[in-house]
C-alpha positions as CSV (number, residue, x, y, z in Angstrom):
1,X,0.0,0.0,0.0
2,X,2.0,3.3,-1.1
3,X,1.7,6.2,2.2
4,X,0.0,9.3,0.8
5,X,2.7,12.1,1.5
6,X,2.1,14.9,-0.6
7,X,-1.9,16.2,-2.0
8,X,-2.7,18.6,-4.1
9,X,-5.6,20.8,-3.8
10,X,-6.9,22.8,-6.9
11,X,-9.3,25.8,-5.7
12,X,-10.8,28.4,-7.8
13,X,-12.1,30.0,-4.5
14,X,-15.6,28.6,-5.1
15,X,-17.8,26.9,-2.4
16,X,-17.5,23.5,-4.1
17,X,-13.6,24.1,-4.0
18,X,-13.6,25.5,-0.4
19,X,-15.5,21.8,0.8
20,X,-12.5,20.3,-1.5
21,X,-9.9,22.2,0.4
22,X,-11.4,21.6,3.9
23,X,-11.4,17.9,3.3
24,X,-8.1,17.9,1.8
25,X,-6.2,19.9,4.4
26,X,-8.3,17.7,7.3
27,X,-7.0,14.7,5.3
28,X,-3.4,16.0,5.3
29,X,-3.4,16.7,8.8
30,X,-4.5,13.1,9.6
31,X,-1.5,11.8,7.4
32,X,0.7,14.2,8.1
33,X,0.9,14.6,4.1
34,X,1.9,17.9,2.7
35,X,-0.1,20.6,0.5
36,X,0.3,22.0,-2.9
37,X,-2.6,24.4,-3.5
38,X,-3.2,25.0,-7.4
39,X,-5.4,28.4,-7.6
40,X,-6.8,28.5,-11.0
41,X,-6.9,33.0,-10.4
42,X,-3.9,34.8,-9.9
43,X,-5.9,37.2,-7.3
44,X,-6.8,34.3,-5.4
45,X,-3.4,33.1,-5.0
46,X,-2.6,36.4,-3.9
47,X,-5.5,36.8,-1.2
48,X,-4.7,33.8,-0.2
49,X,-1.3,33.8,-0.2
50,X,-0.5,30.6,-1.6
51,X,1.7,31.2,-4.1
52,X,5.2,30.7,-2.1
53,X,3.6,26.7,-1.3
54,X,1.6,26.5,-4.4
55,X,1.0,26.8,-7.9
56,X,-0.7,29.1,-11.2
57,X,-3.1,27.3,-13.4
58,X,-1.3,28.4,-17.2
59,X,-3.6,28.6,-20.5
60,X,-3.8,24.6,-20.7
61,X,-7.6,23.3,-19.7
62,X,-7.7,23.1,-15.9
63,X,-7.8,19.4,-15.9
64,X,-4.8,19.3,-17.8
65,X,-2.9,22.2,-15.7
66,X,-3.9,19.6,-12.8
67,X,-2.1,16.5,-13.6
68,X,0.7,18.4,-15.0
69,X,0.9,20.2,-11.9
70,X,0.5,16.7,-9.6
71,X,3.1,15.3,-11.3
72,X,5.6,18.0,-11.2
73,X,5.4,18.3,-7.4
74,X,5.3,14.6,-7.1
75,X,1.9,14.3,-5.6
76,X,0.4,11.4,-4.4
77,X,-3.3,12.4,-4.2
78,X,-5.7,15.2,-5.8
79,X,-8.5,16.2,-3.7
80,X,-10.6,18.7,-5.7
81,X,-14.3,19.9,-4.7
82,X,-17.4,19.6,-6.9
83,X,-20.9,21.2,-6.9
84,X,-23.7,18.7,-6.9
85,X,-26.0,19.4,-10.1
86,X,-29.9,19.7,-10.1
87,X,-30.2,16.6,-11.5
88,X,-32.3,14.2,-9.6
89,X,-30.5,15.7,-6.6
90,X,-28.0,13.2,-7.1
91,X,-24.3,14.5,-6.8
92,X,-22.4,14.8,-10.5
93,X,-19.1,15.6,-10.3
94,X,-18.3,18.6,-12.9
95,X,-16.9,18.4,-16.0
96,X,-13.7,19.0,-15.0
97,X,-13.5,16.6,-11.9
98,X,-14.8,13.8,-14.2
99,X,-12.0,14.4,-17.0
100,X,-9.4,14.6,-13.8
101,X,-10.6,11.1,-12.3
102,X,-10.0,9.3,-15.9
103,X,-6.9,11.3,-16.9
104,X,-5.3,11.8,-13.4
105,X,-1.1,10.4,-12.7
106,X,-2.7,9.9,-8.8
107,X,-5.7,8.8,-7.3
108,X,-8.2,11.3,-7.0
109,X,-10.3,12.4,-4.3
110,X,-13.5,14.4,-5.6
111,X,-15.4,15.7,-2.6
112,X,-19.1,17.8,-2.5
């Protein structure tokens, strides 16, 4: 079983991405893993002052810009939050969570 050491958390400051960081900085804690933040906004990097432990999302789509980013700072887990859709009121991942969990380097941990 391989120890999860290092996650990275996209966030595009949204309330589906604040549940993903929550649960992804809880989670680190627990392991005793460490963080990457990806901020997909330069002024949110900058409010939230991640950009000294953290990376910029570039002009590639997101998902992409995710496992690019997860492999470069040899991660060994994505946990990235998603907005349940109307639909049924079943929860959907988004677009973007779905493409990360079939194109991901890591496991992924999509959380709502």
């Amino acid at each position: 079983m391989t120890m999860i050491e290092h996650i990275l958390i996209p966030t595009d400051g949204s309330s589906a991405a604040k549940a993903g960081v929550e649960q992804g900085v809880a989670l680190a804690a627990l392991l005793g893993a460490q963080v990457t933040f990806l901020a997909y906004a330069q002024s949110l990097a900058d409010q939230a002052g991640v950009l000294q432990g953290g990376c910029m999302v570039d002009n590639r789509r997101v998902d992409q810009a995710i496992c690019a980013a997860a492999h470069q700072h040899s991660c060994d887990l994505i946990v990235i939050g998603s907005a349940r859709t109307p639909a049924k009121g079943l929860f959907t991942p988004s677009s973007c969570a779905r493409r990360l969990a079939g194109e991901a380097p890591v496991p992924v941990l999509i959380v709502h």
